[in-house]
Backbone bond lengths (Angstrom), bond angles and torsions (degrees), N, CA, C in turn:
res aa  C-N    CA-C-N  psi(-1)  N-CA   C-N-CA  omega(-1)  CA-C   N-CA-C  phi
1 X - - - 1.429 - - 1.513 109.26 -
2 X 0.922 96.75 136.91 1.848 106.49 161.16 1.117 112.29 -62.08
3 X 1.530 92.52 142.01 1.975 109.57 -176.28 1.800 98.20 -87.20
4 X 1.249 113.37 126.09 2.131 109.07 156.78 1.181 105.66 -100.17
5 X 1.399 102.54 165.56 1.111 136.45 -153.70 1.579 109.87 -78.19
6 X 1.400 124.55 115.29 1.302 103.76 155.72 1.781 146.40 -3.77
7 X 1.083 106.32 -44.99 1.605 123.51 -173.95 1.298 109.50 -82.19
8 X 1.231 135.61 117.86 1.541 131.05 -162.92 2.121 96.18 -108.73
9 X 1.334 112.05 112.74 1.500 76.67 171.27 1.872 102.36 -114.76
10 X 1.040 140.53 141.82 1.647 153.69 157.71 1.110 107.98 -20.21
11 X 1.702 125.07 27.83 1.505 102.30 166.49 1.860 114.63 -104.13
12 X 1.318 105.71 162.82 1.741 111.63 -171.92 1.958 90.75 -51.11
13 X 1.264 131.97 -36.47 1.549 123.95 -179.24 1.222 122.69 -43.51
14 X 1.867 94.83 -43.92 1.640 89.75 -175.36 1.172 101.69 -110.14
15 X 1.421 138.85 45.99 1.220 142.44 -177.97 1.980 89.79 -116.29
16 X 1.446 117.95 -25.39 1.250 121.74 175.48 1.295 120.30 -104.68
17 X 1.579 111.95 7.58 1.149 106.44 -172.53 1.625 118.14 -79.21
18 X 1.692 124.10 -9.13 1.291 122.17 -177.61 2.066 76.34 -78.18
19 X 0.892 126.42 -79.01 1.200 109.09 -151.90 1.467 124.53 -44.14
20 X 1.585 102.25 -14.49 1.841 97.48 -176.31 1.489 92.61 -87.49
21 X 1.199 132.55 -14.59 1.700 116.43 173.45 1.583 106.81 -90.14
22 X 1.182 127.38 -12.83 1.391 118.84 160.99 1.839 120.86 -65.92
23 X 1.683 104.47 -19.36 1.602 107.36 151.90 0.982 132.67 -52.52
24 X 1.566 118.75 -18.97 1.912 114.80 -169.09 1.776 81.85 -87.58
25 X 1.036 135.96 -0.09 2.241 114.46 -159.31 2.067 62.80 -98.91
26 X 1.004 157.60 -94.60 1.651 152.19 -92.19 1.841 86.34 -81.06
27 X 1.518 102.45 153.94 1.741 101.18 178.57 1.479 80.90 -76.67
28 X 1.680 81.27 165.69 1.441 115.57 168.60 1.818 113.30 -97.06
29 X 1.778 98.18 128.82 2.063 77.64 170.28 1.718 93.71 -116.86
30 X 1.212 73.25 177.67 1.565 114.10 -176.07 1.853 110.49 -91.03
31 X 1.767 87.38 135.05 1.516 112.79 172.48 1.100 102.76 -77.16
32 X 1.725 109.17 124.40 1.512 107.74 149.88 1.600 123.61 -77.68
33 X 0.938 112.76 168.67 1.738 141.18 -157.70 1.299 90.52 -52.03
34 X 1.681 101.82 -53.75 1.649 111.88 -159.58 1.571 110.63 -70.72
35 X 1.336 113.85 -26.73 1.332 120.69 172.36 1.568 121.52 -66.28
36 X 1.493 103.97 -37.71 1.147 97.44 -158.35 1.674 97.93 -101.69
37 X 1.479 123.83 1.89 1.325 117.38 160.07 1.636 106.60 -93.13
38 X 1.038 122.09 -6.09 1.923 104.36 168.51 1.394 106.18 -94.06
39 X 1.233 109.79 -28.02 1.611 105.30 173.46 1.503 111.57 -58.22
40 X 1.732 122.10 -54.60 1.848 130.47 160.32 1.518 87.73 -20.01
41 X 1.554 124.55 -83.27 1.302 144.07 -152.13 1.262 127.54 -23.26
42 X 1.801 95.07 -54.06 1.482 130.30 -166.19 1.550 94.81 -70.74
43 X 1.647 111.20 -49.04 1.333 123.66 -163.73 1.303 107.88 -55.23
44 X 1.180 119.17 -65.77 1.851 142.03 -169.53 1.788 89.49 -65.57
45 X 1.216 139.31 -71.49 1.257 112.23 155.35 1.570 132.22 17.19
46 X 1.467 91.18 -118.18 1.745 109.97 168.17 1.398 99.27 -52.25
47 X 1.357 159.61 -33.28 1.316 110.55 -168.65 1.839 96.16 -94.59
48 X 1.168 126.98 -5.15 1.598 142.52 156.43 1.998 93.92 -44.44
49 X 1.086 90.88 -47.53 1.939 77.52 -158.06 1.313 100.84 119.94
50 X 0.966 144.80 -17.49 1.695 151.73 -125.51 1.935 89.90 -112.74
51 X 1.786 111.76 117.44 1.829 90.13 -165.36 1.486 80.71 -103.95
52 X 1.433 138.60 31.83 1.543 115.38 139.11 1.703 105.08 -127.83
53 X 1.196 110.98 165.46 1.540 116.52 -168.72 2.155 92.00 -86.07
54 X 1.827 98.43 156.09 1.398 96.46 -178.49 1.354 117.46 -84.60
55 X 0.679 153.23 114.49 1.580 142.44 178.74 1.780 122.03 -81.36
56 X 1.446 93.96 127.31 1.463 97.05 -169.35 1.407 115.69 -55.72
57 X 1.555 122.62 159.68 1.340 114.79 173.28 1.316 147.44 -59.13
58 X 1.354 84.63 -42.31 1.915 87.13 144.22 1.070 146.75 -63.61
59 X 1.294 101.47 -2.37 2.144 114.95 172.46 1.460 102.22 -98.47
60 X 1.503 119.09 -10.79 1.489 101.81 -169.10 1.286 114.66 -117.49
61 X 1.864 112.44 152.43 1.279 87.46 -146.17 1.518 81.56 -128.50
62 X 1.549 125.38 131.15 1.562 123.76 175.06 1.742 123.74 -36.59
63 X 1.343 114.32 -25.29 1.292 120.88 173.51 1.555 122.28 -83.09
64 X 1.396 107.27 0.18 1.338 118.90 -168.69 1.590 102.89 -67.89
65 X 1.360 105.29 -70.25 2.061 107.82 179.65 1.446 101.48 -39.45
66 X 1.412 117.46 -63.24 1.738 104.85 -179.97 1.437 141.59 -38.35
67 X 1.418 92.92 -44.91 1.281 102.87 176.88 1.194 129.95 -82.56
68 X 1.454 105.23 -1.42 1.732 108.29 -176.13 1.318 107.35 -92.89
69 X 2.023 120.27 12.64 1.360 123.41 177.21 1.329 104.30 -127.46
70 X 1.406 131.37 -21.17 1.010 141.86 -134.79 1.814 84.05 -109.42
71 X 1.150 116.94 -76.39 1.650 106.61 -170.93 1.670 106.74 -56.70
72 X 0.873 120.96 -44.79 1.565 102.52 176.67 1.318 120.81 -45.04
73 X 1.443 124.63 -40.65 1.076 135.74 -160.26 1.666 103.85 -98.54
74 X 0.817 121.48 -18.07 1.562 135.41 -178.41 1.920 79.60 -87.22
75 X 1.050 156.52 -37.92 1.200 143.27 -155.17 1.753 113.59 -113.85
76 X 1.104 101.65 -32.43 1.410 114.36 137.99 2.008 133.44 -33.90
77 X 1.524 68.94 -71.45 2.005 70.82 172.20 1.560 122.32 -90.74
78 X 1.306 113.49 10.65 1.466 133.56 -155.23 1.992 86.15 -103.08
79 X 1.783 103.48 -57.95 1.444 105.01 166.78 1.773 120.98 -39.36
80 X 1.129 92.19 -79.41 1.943 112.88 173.25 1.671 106.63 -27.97
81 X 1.238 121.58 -55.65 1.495 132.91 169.34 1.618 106.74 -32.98
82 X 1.165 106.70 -72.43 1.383 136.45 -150.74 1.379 96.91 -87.47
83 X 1.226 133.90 6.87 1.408 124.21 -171.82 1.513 92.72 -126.59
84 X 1.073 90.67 -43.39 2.142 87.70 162.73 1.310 110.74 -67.10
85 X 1.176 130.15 -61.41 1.326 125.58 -158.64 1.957 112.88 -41.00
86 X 2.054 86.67 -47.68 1.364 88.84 166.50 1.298 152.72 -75.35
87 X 1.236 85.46 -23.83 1.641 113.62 167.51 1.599 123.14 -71.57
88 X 1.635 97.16 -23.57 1.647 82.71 153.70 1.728 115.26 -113.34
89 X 1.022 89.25 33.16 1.631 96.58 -174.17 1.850 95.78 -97.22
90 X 1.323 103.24 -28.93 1.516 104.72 -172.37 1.489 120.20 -112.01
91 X 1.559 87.93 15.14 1.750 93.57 173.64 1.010 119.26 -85.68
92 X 1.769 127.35 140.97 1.490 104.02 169.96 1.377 134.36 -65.52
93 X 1.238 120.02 169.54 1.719 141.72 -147.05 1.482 77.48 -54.66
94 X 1.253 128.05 -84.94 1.411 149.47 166.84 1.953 103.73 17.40
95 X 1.424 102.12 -73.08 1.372 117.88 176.16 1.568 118.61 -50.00
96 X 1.526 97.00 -47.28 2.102 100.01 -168.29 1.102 99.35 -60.50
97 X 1.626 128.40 -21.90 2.002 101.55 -164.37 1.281 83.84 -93.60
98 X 1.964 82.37 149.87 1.679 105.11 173.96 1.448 125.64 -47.63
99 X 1.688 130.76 -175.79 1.192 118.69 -171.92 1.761 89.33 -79.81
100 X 1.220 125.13 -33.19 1.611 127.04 -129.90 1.316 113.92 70.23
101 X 1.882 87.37 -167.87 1.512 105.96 173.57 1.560 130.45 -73.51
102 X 1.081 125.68 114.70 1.116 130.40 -156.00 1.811 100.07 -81.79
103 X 1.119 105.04 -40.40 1.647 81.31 168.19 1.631 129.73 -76.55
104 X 1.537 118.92 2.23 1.066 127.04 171.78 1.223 105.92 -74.70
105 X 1.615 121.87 -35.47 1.218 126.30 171.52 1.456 123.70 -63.16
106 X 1.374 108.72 -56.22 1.432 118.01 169.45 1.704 103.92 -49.45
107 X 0.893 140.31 -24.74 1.589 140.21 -157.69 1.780 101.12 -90.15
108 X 1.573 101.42 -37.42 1.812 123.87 -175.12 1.451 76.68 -77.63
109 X 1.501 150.97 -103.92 1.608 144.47 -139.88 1.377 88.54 -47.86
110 X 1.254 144.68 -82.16 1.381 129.30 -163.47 1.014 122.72 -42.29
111 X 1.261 125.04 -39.68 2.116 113.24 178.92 1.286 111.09 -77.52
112 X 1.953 118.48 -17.35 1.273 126.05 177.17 1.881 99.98 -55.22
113 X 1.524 99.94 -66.03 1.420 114.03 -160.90 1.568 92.06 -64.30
114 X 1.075 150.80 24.49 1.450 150.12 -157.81 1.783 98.10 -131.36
115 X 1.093 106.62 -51.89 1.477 129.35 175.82 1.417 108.42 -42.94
116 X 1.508 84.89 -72.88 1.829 105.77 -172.84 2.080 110.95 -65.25
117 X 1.144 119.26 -31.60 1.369 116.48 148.92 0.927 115.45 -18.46
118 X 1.445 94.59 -86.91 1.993 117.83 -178.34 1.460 114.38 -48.53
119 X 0.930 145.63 -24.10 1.721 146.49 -178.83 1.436 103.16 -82.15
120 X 1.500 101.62 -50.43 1.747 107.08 -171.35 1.694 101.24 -62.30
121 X 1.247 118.33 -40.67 1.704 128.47 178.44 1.264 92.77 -42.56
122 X 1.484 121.60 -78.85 1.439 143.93 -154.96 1.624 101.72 -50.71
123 X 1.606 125.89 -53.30 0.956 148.22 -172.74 1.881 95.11 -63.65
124 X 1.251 125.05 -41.19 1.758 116.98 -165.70 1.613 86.98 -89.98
125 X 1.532 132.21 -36.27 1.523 112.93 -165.02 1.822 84.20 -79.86
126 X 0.898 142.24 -29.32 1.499 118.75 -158.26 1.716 97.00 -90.92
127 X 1.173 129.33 -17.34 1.559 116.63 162.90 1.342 119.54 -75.02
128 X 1.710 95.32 -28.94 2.322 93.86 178.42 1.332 91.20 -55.33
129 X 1.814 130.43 -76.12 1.117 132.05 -148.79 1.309 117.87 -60.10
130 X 1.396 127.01 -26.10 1.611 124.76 160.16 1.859 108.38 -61.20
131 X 1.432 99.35 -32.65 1.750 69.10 175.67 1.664 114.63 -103.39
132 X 1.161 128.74 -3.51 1.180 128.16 154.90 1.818 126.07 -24.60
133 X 1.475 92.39 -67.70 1.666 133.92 166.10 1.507 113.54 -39.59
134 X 1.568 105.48 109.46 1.351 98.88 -179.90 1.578 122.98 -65.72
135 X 1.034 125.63 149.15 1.967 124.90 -176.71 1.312 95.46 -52.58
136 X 2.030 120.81 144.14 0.992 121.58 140.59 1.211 120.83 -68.83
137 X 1.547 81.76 141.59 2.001 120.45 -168.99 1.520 83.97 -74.61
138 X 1.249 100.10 147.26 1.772 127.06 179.08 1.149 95.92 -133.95
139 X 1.451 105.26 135.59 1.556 120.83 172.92 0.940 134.03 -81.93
140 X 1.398 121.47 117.45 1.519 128.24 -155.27 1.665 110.64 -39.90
141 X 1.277 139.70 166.91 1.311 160.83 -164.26 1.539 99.34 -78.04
142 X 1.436 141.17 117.83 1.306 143.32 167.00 1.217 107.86 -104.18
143 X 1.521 113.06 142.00 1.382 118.20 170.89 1.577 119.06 -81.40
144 X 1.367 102.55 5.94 1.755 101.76 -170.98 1.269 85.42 -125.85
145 X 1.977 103.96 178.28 1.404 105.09 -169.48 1.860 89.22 -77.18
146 X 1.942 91.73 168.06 1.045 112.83 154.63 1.735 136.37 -33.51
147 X 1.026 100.02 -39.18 1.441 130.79 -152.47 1.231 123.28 -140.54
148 X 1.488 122.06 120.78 1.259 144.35 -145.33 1.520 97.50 -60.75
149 X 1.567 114.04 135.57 1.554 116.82 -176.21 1.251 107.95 -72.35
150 X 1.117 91.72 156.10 1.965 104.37 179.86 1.508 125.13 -50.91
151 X 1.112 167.94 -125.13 0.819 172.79 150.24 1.518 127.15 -145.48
C-alpha cells in the first residue's frame, strides 16, 4: 500500500482515499489488443476533430451503412403488415366483404330517393283532397232513441 501524507485536508478525495488504496489488494486484468487499439482510435479521433472515431478496415463491414436503414424499416413495415392482417382477421364478417360496385350502389340511392318522391307526392295530393271535401254532416242531437222502438 501506499504511504499518505501526514496533512489531512476535508476534501470528498481524501475522504475516499482509504478506499482508493484498498484498490492496490483486488488483481489487476489485462487489456486486450482490441481494446486498447479502439481506445488509440477514439483518441486520435477527438483530438483529429473527427466527432466519430475511424474504424479500422477490418472492423468495417460494407453492409454496415445499409443496414443501419434497412432493419428499422424492414420492422416498420413488417408492423403495418401484421397489424392489418390482424385487424382484418378480427373484424366482423360484416366488414371483410368488399365495398362492391359503387355505381350499383349509387343506382340503389337513386331509385330509393325516386320511391320516396312518389309517396311524399301521394301523401300532399291525399291531404289537398281531404281538405277540399266538405266535413261530414252529423246529425243533430235527438231526444229519443236512435232507433225505431220495439214493438
Amino acid at each position: 500500500m501506499t504511504t499518505r501524507p501526514e496533512h489531512r485536508d476535508n476534501t470528498p478525495a481524501d475522504a475516499l482515499g482509504e478506499a482508493w488504496e484498498l484498490l492496490d489488494v483486488l488483481p489487476r486484468s489485462a487489456a486486450t489488443p482490441s481494446m486498447t487499439a479502439t481506445t488509440l482510435e477514439m483518441v486520435a479521433a477527438s483530438a483529429a476533430g473527427s466527432g466519430r472515431p475511424a474504424l479500422s478496415p477490418t472492423r468495417r463491414s460494407p453492409w454496415s451503412g445499409i443496414m443501419l436503414w434497412v432493419v428499422p424499416a424492414a420492422a416498420v413495415i413488417g408492423g403495418l403488415v401484421l397489424g392489418y392482417v390482424l385487424g382484418r382477421a378480427t373484424a366482423p364478417i360484416a366488414e371483410r366483404r368488399p365495398p362492391g360496385n359503387v355505381f350499383q350502389r349509387l343506382e340503389a340511392l337513386e331509385e330509393e330517393q325516386r320511391v320516396l318522391r312518389q309517396r311524399e307526392e301521394m301523401r300532399q295530393r291525399l291531404l289537398r283532397r281531404r281538405s277540399e271535401q266538405p266535413p261530414p254532416l252529423i246529425p243533430p242531437f235527438s231526444e229519443g232513441p236512435p232507433f225505431p222502438a220495439e214493438r
